[in-house]
LUMRO-507158 format. One record per residue (C-alpha): x, y negated, z negated; residue in three letters. Coordinates in steps of 0.05 Angstrom, whole numbers, padded with zeros to 5 digits, always signed. Example, Ala and Ser with C-alpha at 12.3 -4.5 7.8 and 13.67 -1.06 7.14 Angstrom:
+00246+00090-00156Ala+00273+00021-00143Ser
//
This chain:
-00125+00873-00376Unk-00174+00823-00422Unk-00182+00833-00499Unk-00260+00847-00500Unk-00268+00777-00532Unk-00235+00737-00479Unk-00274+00708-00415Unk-00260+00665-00350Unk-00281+00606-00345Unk-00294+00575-00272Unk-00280+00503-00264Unk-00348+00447-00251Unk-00336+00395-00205Unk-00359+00340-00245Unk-00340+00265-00269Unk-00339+00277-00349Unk-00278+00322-00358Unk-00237+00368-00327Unk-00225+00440-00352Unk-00154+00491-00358Unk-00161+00566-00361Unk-00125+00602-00405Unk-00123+00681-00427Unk-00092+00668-00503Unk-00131+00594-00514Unk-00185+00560-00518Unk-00207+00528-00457Unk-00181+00449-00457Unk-00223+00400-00431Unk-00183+00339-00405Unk-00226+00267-00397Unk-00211+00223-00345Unk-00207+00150-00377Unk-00266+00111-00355Unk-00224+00064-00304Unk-00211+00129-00257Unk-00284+00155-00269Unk-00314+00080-00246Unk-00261+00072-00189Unk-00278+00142-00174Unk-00350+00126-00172Unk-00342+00065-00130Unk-00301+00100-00080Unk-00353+00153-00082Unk-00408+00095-00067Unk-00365+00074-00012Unk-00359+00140+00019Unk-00432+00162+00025Unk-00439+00086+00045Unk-00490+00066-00014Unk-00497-00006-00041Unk-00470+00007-00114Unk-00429+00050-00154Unk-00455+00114-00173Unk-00469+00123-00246Unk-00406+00150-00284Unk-00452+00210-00306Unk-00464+00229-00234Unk-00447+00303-00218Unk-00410+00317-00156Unk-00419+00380-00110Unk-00343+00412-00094Unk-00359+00419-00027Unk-00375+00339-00017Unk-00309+00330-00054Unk-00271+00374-00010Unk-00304+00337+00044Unk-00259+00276+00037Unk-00202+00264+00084Unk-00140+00219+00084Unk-00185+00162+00133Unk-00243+00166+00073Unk-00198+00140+00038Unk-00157+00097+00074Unk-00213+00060+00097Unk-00234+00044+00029Unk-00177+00017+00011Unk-00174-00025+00072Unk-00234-00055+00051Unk-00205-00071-00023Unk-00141-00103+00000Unk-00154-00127+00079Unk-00231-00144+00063Unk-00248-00097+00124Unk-00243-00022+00137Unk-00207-00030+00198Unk-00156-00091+00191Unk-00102-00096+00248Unk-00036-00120+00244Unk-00051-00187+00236Unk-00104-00188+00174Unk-00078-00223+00116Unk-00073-00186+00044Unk-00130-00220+00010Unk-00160-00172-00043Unk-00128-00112-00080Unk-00044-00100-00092Unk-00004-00053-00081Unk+00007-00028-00155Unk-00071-00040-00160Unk-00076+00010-00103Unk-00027+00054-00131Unk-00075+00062-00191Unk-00139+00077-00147Unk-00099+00127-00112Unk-00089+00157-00172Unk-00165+00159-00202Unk-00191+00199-00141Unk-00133+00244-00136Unk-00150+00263-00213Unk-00215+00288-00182Unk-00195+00331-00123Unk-00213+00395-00122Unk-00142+00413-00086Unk-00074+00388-00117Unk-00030+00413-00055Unk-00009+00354-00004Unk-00046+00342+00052Unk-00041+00394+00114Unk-00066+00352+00165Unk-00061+00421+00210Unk-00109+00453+00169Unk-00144+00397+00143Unk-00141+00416+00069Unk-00105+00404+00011Unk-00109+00333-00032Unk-00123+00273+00016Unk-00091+00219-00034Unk-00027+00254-00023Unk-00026+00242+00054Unk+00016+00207+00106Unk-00037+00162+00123Unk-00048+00135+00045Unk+00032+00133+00032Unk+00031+00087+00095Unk-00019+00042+00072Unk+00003+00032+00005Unk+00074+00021+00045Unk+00048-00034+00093Unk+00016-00078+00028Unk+00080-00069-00014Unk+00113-00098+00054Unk+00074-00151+00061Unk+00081-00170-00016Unk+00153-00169-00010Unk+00157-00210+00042Unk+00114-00263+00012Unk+00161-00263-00049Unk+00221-00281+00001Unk+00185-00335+00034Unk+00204-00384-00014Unk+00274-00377-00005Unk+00274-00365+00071Unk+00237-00431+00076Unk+00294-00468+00036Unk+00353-00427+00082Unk+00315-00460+00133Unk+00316-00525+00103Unk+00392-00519+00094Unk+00402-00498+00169Unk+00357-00558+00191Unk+00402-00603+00148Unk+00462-00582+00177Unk+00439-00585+00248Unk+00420-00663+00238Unk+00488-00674+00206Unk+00526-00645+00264Unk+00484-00682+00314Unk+00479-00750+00285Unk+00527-00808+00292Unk+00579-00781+00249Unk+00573-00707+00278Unk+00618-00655+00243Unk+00666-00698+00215Unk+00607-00731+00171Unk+00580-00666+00153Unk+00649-00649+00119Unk+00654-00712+00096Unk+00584-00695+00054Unk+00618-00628+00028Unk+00680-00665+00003Unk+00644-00715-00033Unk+00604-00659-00066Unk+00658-00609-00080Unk+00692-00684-00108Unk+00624-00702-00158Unk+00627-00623-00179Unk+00697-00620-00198Unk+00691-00685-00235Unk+00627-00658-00275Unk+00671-00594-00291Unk+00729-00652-00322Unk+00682-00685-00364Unk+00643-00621-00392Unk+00725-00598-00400Unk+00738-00664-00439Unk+00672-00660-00486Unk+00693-00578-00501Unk+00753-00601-00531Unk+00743-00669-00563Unk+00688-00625-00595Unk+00749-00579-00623Unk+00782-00639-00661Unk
//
């Protein structure tokens, strides 16, 4: 049952705001912040494959919105981090990260009609929150981790190599323990004289 003065209000599919019913309140009209409303638009561009960004004032039907699946998406964000809508297992990362994706992700899901995960049964429900999306944004974080450990893999490497020579050059493993001895000698003669500055600094 309504008070006579209350009303529903129906939701607009549209960029400026979004809007909460309520029976006992005012209706609450929430702005998205104008980075998810111009990646929004850009995606949008993208999608109905035109040259530039729609206009942030630009008005959006629900039915186009409801339109979009998981490969819309995906595809677009191929194209921001591979530089090509359909990369393959060997494209290098070259444009967007993962936390950057993370973010766009975010934007369009703010304007999705639907806030349920994907059903990709039935085809409906919020394409950011998909399996094919969660697997993209998983194969850039991989391939950002792995650059990160390429540093130190390269100087594990480097070590091996080292150790490899040592063993087959003239000296062969007796030289290559020969090295560590006169290493473990130099570091506990460095601890000594740090040891013998501490305490002469004590007097």
């Amino acid at each position: 049952h309504l008070n006579s003065d209350s009303s529903i209000l129906l939701k607009p599919i549209f960029i400026g705001c979004r809007t909460s019913i309520t029976m006992s309140k005012p209706v609450v009209k929430v702005p998205p912040t104008p980075r998810y409303t111009s990646i929004f638009c850009e995606f949008m561009a993208h999608y109905h494959q035109k040259p530039s960004p729609y206009p942030k004032e630009h008005e959006f039907e629900e039915d186009d919105l409801l339109a979009i699946t998981p490969n819309d998406i995906v595809r677009w964000m191929n194209a921001k981090a591979f530089g090509t809508t359909e990369p393959d297992e060997n494209t290098q990362l070259v444009g967007s990260s993962w936390s950057s994706l993370g973010f766009m992700k975010k934007s369009i899901s703010f304007f999705m009609p639907r806030t349920a995960p994907w059903d990709p049964v039935e085809q409906r429900g919020n394409p950011t929150k998909s399996h094919e999306v969660k697997t993209l944004l998983l194969r850039v974080k991989s391939i950002e981790d792995n650059r990160k450990k390429a540093p130190e893999m390269l100087a594990q490497k480097q070590c091996m190599e080292e150790i490899v020579t040592a063993i087959n050059s003239a000296d062969g493993a007796s030289g290559l323990l020969q090295k560590i001895q006169n290493r473990n000698d130099e570091f506990i003669k460095m601890l000594e004289t740090m040891g013998t500055s501490v305490a002469s600094l004590g007097t």
